[in-house]
C-alpha positions in Angstrom: -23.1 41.8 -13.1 -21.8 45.4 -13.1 -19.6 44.9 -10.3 -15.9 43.2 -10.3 -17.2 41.2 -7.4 -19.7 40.0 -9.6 -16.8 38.6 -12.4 -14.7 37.1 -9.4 -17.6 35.2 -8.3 -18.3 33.7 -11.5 -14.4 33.0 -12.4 -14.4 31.2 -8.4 -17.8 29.0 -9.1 -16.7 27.6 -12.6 -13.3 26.8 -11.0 -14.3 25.1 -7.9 -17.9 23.8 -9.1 -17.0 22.6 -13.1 -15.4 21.1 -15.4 -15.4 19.4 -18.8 -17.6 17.1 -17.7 -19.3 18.9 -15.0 -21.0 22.0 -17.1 -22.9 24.5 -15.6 -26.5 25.5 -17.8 -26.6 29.0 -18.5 -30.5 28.8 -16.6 -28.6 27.3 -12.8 -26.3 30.0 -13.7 -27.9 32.8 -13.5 -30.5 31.2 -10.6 -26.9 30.5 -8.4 -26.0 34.2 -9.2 -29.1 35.8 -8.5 -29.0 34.1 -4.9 -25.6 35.2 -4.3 -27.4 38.8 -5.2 -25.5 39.9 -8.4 -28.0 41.1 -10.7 -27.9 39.0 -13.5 -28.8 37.8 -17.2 -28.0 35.6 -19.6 -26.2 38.6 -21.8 -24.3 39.6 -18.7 -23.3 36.1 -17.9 -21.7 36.0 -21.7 -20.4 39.5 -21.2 -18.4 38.5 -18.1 -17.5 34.4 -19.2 -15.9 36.4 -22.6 -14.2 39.3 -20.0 -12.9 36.5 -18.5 -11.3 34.9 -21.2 -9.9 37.7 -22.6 -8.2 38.1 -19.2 -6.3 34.6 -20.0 -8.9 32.5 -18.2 -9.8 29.3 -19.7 -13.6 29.3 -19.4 -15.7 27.3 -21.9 -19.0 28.3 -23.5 -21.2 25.9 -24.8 -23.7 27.4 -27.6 -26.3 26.1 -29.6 -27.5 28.2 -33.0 -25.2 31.1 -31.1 -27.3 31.3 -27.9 -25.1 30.1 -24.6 -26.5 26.6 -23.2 -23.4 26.1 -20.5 -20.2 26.9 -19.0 -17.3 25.3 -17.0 -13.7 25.7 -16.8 -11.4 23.7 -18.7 -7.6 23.4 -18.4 -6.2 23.5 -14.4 -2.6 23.6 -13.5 -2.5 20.0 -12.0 -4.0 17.5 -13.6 -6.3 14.6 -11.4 -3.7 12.0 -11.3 -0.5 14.9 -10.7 -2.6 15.8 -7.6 -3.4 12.2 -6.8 0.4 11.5 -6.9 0.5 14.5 -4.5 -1.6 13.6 -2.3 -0.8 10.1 -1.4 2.9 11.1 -0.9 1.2 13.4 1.6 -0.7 10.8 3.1 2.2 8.3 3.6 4.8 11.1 5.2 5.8 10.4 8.2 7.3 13.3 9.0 4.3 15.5 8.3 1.3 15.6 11.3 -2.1 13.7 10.9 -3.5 16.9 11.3 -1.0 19.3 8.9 -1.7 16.4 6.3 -5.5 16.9 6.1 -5.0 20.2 5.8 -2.7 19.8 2.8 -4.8 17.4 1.3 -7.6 19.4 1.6 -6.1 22.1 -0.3 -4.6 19.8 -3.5 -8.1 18.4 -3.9 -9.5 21.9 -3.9 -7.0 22.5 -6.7 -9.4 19.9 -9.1 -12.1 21.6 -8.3 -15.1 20.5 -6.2 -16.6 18.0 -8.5 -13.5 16.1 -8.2 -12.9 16.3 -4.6 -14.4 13.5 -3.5 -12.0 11.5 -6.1 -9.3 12.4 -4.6 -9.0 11.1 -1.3 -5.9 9.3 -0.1 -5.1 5.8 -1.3 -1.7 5.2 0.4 -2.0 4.8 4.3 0.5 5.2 7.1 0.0 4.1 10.8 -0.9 7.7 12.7 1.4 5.8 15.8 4.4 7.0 13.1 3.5 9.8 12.0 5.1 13.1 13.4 3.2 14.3 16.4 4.7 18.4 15.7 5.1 20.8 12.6 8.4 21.7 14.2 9.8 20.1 10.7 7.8 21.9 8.7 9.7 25.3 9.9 13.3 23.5 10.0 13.2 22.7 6.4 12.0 26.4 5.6 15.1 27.6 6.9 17.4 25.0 5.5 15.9 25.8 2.0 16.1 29.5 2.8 19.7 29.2 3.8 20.5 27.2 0.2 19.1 29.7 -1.4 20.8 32.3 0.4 24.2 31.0 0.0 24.7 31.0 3.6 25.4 28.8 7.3 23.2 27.8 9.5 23.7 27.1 13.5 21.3 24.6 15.4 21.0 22.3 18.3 20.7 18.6 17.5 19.0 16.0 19.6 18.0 12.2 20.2 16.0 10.5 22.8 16.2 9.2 26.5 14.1 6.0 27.8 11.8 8.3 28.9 11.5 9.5 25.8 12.5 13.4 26.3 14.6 15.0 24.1 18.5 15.2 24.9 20.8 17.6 23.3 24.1 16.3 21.6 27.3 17.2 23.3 25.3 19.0 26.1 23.4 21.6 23.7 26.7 21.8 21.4 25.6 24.2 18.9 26.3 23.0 15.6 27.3 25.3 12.5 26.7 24.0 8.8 26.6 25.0 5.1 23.6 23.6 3.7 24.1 22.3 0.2 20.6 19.8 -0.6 18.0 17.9 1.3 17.9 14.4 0.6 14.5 12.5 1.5 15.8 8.7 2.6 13.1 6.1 4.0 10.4 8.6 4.9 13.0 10.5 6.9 14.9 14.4 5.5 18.2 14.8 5.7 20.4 18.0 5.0 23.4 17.7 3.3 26.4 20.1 3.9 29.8 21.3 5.2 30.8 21.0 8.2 33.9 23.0 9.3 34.5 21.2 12.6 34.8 17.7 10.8 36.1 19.4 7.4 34.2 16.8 5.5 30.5 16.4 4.0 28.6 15.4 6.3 24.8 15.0 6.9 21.6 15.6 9.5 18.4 14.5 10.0 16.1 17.3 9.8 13.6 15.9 12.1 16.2 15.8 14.8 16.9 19.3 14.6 15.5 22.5 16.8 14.8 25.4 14.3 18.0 26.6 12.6 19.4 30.2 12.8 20.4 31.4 9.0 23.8 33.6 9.9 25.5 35.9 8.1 28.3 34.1 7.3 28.4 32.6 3.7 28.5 29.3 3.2 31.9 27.4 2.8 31.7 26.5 -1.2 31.1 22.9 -1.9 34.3 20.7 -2.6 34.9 20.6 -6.3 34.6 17.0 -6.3 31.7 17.3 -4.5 28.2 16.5 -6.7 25.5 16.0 -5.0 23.5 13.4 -7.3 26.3 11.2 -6.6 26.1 12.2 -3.2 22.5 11.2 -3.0 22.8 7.7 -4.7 25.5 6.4 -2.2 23.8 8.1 0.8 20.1 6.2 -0.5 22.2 2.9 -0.6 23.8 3.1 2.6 25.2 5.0 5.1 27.9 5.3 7.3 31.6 4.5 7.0 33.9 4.2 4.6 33.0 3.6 1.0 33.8 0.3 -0.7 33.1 -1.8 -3.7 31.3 -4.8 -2.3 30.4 -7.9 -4.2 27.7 -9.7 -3.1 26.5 -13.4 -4.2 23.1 -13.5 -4.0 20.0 -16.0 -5.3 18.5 -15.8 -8.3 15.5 -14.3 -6.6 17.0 -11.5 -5.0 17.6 -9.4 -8.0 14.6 -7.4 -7.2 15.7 -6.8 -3.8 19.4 -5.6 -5.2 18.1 -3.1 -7.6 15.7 -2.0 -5.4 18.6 -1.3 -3.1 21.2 -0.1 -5.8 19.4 1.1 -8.5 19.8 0.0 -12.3 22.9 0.8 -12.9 24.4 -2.0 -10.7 26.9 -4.4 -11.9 25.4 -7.8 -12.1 28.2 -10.5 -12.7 28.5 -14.4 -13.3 25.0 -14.7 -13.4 24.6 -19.0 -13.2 21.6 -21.2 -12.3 21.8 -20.8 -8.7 22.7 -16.9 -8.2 24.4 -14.3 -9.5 27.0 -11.1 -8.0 26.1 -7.7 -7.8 29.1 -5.1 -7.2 28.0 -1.4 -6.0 29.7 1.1 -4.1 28.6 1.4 -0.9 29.9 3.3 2.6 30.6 0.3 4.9 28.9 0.6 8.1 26.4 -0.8 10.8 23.3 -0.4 8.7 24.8 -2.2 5.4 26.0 -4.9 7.8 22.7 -5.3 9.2 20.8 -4.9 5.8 23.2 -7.6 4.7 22.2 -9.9 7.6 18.1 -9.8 7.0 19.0 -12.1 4.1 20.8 -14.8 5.7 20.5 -17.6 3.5 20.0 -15.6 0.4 22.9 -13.3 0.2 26.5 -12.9 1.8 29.7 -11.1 0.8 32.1 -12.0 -1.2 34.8 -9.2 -1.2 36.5 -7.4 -0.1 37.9 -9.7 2.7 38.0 -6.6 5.0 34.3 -6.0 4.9 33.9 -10.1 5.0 35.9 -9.6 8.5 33.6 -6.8 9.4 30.5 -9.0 9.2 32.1 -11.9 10.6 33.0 -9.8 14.0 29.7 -8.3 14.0 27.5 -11.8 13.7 30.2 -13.1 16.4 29.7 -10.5 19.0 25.8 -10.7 18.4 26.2 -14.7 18.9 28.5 -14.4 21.8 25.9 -11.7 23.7 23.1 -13.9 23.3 24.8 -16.6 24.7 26.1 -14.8 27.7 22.7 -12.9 28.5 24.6 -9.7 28.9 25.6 -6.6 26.2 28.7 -6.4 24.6 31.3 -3.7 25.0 31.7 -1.9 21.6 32.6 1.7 21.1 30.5 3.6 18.3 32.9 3.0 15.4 33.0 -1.2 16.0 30.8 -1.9 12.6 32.7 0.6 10.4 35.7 0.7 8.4 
């Protein structure tokens, strides 16, 4: 193999084709590189494995009494069950496309070479009835990690649904301006964290209800120096929307996994007795902790504080009372939060 095609198409077979267990003989070798039309021998199949190594590659040669007998490549930079982890995280995202996901998966089992491929086939499932049906995401977090990086705002267009199921723009097609601090992946959805100058607070988006953001060349507002984003993350994965509050809630005994599911380790777990104990987290009092709460009727109810006990109460009340009367309630979009 004279040729630097020649060494590029022996470094691509022994990545894609071998591995420790998967050797290549020195004999298929040089009958696979003859067929590809690289003139080739066993001496020049040494020549180039060592070229190749001195190059930084890690390709192994087996020898026995100093003659080469085989070759493969060892070390890769993702390991089978790193790209397995990959992959089914792949797999299960909703907000990626049935098709955008084959593709990716495609390309991490590639990345364990060809002998392995077959391995590494997704093991986590998601209905394709959930999945995203555009890669319009794909492009909106590209710009919202771009603009982190760059230190600078970002205007878009936000939207939700009609019964017909057509996309409606907030506020009439208000364009809304942000300085993008983090992205926070809750429940199989992406949301982007930032500043927002019309509310002056730290506020969030989903990403998958966004049109593609513009990066502008305004810097970003700086973060608040209270502000720290881990923190951020933990309250916003517990619940969201509201007002924060320490809640204490008496639970069973056998809802402990449920609670630090919920709240993590780090949640304070108090007069533990026979028949339950009481976990105490900060969380941001709205709708979804109300309704959360309710799934465990039975199981779990507040204890303190009595406002958010008052909370629940009007919320269960309203729900009873619109039942009853067969009609909706009248409630403004602030009724379930403090």
């Amino acid at each position: 193999m004279a040729d630097k095609s020649g060494v590029m198409f022996l470094l691509r077979y022994l990545y894609e084709h071998t591995d420790e267990e998967h050797p290549v003989s020195s004999v298929e070798l040089q009958k696979i590189l003859q067929e590809k039309g690289f003139a080739s021998d066993k001496r020049t199949i040494r020549k180039d494995a060592n070229m190749l190594l001195d190059a930084g590659f890690d390709v192994f040669i087996t020898e026995k009494n100093g003659i080469p007998t085989s070759y493969f490549y060892g070390s890769r930079d993702w390991d089978k069950y790193e790209l397995r982890i990959l992959i089914d995280a792949v797999s299960s995202a909703q907000f990626i496309t049935p098709e955008k996901s084959r593709q990716i998966i495609g390309k991490l089992a590639v990345m364990a070479g060809k002998q392995n491929k077959a391995d590494l086939t997704p093991s986590v499932y998601v209905s394709e009835h959930v999945k995203a049906r555009e890669n319009q995401i794909l492009y909106v977090i590209e710009k919202v990690a771009a603009a982190i990086r760059e230190k600078k705002k970002i205007s878009f267009r936000y939207h939700n649904y009609d019964v017909n199921k057509n996309r409606i723009y907030r506020h009439r097609g208000e364009t809304y301006v942000l300085s993008p601090y983090a992205t926070i992946w809750k429940e199989d959805k992406y949301y982007v964290v930032g500043w927002s100058d019309k509310r002056s607070d730290i506020v969030s988006f989903r990403i998958d209800r966004m049109q593609i953001p513009r990066i502008l060349k305004e810097d970003a507002v700086p973060p608040p120096e209270t502000f720290n984003i881990q923190d951020y993350a933990d309250k916003f994965t517990q619940m969201y929307g509201g007002r924060e509050e320490t809640v204490s809630l008496r639970c069973r005994p056998e809802m402990i996994d449920i609670i630090i599911d919920k709240f993590g380790m780090d949640v304070e777990i108090t007069n533990v007795t026979t028949d339950g104990f009481t976990a105490t987290a900060p969380v941001a009092v709205g709708g979804t902790f109300l309704a959360w709460v309710f799934q465990f009727a039975g199981e779990m109810f507040i204890q303190s504080p009595e406002c958010v006990r008052d909370l629940y109460s009007k919320m269960l009340q309203t729900a009873q009372h619109g039942m009853a009367a067969g009609r909706f309630s009248k409630v403004d979009a602030n009724t379930w939060k403090l």
